[in-house]
Rosetta silent file (secondary structure, phi, psi, omega in degrees, C-alpha in Angstrom):
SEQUENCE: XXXXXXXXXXXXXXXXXXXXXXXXXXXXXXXXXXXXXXXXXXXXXXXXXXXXXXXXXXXXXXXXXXXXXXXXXXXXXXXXXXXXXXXXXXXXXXXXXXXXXXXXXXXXXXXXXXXXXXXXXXXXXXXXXXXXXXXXXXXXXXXXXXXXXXXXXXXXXXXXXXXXXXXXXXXXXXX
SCORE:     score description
SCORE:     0.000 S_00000001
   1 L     0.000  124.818   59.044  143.213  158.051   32.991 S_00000001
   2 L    67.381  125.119  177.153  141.998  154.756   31.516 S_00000001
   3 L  -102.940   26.244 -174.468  138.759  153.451   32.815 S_00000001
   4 L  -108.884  -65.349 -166.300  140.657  149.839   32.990 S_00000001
   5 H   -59.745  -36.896  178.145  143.166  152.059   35.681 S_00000001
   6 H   -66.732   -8.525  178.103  140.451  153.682   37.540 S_00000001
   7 H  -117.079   11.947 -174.403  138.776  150.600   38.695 S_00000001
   8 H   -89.011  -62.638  157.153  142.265  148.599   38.832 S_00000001
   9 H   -19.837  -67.230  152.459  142.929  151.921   41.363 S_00000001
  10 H   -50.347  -40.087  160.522  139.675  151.117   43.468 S_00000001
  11 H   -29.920  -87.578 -162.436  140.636  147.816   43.710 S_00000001
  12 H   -95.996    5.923 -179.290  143.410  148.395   45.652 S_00000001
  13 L   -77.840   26.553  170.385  143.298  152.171   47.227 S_00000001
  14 L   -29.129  111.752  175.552  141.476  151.275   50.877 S_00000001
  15 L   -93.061   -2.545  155.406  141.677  153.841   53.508 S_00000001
  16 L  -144.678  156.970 -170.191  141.171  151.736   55.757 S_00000001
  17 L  -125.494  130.374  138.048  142.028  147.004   56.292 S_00000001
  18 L  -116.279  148.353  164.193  140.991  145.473   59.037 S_00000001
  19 E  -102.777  167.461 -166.057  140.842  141.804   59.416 S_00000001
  20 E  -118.147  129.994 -173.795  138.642  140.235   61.764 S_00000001
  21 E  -117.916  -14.152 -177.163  140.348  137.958   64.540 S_00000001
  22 E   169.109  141.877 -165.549  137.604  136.889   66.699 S_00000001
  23 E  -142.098  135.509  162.378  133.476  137.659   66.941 S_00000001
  24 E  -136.296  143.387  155.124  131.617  136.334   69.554 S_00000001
  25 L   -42.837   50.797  159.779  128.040  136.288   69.122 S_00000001
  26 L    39.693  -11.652 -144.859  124.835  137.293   71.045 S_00000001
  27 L   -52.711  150.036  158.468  123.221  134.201   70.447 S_00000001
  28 H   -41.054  -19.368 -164.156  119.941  133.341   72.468 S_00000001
  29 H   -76.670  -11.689 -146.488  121.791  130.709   73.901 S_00000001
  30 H  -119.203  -30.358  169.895  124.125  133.497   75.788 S_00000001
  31 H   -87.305  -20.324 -173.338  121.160  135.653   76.530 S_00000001
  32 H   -74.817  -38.216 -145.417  118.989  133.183   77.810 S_00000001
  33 H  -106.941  -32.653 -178.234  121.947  132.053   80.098 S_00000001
  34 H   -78.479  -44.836  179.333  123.271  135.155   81.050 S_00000001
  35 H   -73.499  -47.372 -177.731  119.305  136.495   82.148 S_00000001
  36 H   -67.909 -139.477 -171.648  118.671  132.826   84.016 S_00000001
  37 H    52.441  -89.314 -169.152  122.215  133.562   85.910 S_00000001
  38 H   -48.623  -30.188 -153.328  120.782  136.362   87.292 S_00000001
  39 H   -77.573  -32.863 -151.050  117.314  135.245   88.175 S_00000001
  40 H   -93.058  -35.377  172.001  118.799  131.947   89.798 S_00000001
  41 H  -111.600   32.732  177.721  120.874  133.696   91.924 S_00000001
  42 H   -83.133  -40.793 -170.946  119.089  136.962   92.448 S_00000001
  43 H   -76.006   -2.185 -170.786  115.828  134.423   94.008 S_00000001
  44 L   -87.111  113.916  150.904  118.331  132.096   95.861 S_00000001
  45 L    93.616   41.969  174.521  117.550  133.122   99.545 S_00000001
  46 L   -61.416  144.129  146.611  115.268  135.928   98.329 S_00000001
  47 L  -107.152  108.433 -175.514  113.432  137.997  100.740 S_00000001
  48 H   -82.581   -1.496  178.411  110.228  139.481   99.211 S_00000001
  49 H   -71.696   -2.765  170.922  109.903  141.737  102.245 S_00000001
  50 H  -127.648   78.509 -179.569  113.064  143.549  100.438 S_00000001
  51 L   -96.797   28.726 -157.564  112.238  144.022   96.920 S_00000001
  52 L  -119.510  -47.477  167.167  113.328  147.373   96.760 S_00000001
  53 L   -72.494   -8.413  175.545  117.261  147.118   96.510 S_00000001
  54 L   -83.179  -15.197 -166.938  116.700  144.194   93.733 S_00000001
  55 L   -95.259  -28.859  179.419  114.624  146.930   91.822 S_00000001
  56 L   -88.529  -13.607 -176.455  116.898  149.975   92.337 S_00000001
  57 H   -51.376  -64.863 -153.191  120.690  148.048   92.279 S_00000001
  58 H   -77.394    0.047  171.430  120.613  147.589   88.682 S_00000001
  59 H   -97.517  -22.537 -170.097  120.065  151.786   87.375 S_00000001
  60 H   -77.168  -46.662  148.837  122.012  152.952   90.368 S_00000001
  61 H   -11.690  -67.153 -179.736  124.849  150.715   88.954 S_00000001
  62 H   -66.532  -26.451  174.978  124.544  152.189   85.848 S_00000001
  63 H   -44.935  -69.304 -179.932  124.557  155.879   87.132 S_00000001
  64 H   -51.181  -16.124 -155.197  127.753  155.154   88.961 S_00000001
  65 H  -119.437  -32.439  147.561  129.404  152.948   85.963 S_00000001
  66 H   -74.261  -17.204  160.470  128.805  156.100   84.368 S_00000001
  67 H   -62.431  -54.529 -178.360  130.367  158.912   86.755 S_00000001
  68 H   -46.583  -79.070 -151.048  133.439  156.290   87.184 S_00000001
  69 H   -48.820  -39.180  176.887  134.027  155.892   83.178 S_00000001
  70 H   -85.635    2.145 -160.513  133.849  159.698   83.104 S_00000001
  71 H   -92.761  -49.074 -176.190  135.778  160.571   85.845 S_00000001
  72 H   -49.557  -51.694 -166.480  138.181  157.554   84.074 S_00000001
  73 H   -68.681  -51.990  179.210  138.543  159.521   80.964 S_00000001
  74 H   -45.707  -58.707 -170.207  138.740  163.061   82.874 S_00000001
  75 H   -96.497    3.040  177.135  142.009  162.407   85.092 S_00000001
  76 H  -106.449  -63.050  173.015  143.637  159.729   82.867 S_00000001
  77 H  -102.203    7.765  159.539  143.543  161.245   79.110 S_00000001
  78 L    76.510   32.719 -169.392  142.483  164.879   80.190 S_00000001
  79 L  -138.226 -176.907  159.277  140.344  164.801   77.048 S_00000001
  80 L   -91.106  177.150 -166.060  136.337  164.560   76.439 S_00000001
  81 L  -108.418   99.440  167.302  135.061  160.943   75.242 S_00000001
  82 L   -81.930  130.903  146.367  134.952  161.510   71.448 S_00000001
  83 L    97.807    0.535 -177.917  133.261  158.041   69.865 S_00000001
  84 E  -114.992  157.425 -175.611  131.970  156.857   73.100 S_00000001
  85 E  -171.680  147.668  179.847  127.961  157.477   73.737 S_00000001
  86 E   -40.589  103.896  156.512  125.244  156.240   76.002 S_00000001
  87 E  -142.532  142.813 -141.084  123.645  152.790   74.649 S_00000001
  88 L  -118.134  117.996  175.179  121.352  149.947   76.330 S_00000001
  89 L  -150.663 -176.993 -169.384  122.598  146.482   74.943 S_00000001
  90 L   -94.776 -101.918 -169.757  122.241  142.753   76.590 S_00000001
  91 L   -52.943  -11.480 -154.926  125.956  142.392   77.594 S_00000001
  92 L  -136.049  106.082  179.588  127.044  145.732   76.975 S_00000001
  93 L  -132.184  136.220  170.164  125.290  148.719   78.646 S_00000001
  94 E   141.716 -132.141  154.597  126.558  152.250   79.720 S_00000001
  95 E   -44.318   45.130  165.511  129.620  154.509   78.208 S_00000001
  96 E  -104.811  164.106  153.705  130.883  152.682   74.763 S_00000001
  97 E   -13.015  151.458  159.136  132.735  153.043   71.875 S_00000001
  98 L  -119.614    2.191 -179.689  130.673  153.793   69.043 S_00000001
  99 L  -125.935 -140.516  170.252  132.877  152.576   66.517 S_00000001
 100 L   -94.635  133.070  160.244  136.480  150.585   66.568 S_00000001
 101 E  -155.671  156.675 -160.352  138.142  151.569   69.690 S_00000001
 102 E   -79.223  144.496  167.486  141.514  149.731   70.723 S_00000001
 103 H   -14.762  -47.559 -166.364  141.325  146.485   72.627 S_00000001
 104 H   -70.250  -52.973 -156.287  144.048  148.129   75.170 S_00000001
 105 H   -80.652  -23.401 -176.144  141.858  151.055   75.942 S_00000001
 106 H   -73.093  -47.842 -146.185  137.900  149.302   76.654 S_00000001
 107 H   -65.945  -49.319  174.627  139.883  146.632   78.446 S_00000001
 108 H   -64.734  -35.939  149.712  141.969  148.927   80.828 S_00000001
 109 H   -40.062  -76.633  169.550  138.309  150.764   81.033 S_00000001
 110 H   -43.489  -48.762  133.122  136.433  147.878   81.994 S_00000001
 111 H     3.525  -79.354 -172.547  139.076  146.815   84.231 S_00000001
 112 H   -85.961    0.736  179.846  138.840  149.692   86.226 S_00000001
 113 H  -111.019  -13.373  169.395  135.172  150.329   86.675 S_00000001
 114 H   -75.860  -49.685  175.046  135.161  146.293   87.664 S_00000001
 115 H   -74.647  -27.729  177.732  137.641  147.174   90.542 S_00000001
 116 H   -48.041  -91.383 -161.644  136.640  150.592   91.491 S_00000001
 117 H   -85.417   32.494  160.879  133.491  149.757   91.841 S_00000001
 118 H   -96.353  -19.162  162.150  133.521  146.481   93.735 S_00000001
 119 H   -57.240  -41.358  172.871  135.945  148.324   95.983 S_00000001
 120 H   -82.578  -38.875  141.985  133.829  151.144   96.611 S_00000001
 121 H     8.708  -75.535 -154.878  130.843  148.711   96.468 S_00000001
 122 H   -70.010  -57.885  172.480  132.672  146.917   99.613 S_00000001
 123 H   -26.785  -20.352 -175.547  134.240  150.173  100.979 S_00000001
 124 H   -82.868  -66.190 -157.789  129.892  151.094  101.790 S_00000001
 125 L     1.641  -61.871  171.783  129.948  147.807  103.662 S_00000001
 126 L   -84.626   30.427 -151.474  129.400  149.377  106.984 S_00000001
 127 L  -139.508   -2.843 -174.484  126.914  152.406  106.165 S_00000001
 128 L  -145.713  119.725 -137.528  124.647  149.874  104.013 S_00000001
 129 L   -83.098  146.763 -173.353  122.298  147.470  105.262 S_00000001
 130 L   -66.435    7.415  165.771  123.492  143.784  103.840 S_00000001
 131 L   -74.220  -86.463 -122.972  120.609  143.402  101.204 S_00000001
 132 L   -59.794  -64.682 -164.971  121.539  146.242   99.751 S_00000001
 133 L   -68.811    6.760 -170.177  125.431  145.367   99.439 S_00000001
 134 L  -101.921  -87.235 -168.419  124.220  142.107   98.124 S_00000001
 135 H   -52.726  -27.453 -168.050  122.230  142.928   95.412 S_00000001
 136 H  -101.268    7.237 -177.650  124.450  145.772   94.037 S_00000001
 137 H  -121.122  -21.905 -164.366  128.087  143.328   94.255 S_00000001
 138 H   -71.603  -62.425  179.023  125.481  140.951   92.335 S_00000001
 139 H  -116.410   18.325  143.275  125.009  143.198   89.397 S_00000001
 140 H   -86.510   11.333  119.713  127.880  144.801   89.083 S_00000001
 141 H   -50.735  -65.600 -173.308  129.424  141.570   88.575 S_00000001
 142 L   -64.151   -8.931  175.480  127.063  140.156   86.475 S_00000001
 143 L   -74.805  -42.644 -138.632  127.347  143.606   84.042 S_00000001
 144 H  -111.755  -20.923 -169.095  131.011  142.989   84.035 S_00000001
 145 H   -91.497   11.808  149.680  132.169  139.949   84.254 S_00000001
 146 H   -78.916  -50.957 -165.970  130.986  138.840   80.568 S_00000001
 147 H   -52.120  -91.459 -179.755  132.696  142.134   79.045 S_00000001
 148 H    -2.541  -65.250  173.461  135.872  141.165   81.017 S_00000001
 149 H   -47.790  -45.964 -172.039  135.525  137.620   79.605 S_00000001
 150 H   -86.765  -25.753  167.669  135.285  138.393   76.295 S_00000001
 151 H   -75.526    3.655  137.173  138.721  141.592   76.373 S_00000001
 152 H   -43.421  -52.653  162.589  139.733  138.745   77.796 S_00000001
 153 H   -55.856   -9.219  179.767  139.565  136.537   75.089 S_00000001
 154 L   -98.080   17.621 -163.549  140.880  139.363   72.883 S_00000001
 155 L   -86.630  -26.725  178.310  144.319  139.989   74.795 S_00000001
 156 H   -55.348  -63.674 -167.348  146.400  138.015   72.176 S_00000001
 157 H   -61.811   -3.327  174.641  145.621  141.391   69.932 S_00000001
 158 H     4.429  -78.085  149.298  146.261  143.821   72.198 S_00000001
 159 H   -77.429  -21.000 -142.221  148.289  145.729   70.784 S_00000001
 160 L  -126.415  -50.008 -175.834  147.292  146.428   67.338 S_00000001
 161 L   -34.111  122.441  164.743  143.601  145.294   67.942 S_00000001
 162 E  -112.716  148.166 -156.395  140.594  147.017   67.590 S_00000001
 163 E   -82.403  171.747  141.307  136.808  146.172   69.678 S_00000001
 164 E  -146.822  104.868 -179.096  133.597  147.030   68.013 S_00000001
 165 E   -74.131   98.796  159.072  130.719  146.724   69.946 S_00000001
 166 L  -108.101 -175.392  172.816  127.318  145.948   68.164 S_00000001
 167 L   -95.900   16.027  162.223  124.033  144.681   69.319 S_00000001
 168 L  -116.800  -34.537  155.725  124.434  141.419   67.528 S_00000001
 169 L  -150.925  170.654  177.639  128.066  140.750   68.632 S_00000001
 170 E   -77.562  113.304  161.745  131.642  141.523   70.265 S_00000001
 171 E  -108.983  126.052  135.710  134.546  142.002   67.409 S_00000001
 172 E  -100.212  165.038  174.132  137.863  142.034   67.020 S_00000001
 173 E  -129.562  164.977  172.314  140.144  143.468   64.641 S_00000001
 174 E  -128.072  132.193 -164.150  143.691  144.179   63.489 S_00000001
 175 L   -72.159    0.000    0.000  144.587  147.056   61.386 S_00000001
């Protein structure tokens, strides 16, 4: 072979094309806005004699948002969570992808660890003093309801689409 075919051959041999359909950024403007969110309505109607469920809500959240996802993955595909692993990010903390994973599957994830646990969240309602169910409906909303927003914005691609979750932004793609 022809060193004119071998790089005519690179050129076009790929194993894998994605195109990129939609990125949303990280920007400061989104972290700044998303951390003020919280602050303004964690202090409206604050009680400093109960600082103790504002300090413990948001890892107990995460505990649980991780027991859920694996519990999700255990009785739905029966499989272990190949590509997904533990990482700390500004919108995106817990259980993710670690790679492309499809649009269909974080979003039907996400989904279900938003209703589970504001159901079981509510379902405590009488066994847990009303700080408590306050602060913890607070931030498991405020974890989820950006993710949500943005598989929202990614639902035209659905099918074919894949997410990829970095710590500078949310992507999609299409194979």
């Amino acid at each position: 072979m022809s060193i004119k075919q071998e790089s005519n051959l690179s050129k076009q041999s790929t194993i894998y094309s994605y195109t990129l359909m939609r990125r949303f950024y990280h920007s400061i403007y989104k972290i700044v806005l998303y951390y003020a969110s919280l602050i303004l309505i964690v202090l409206y109607k604050f009680d400093p004699s109960h600082w103790l469920p504002l300090l413990v809500s948001y890892p107990l959240l995460l505990i649980f948002h991780t027991l859920l996802i694996r519990a999700y993955f255990h009785f739905t595909i029966g499989m272990a969570m190949r590509g997904w692993s533990y990482r700390f990010g500004i919108f995106w903390s817990g259980f993710l992808p670690e790679g492309n994973a499809s649009v269909r599957l974080v979003t039907k994830v996400q989904f279900h660890l938003f209703c589970i646990g504001l159901a079981l969240i509510l379902i405590l309602y009488p066994w847990i003093p009303g700080t408590w169910l306050i602060h913890l409906t607070i931030f498991h909303c405020w974890m989820l309801l950006p993710r949500l927003w943005m598989l929202f914005r990614f639902q035209p691609y659905r099918k074919a689409g894949l997410v990829k979750i970095s710590s500078k932004d949310t992507s999609c793609y299409i194979q």
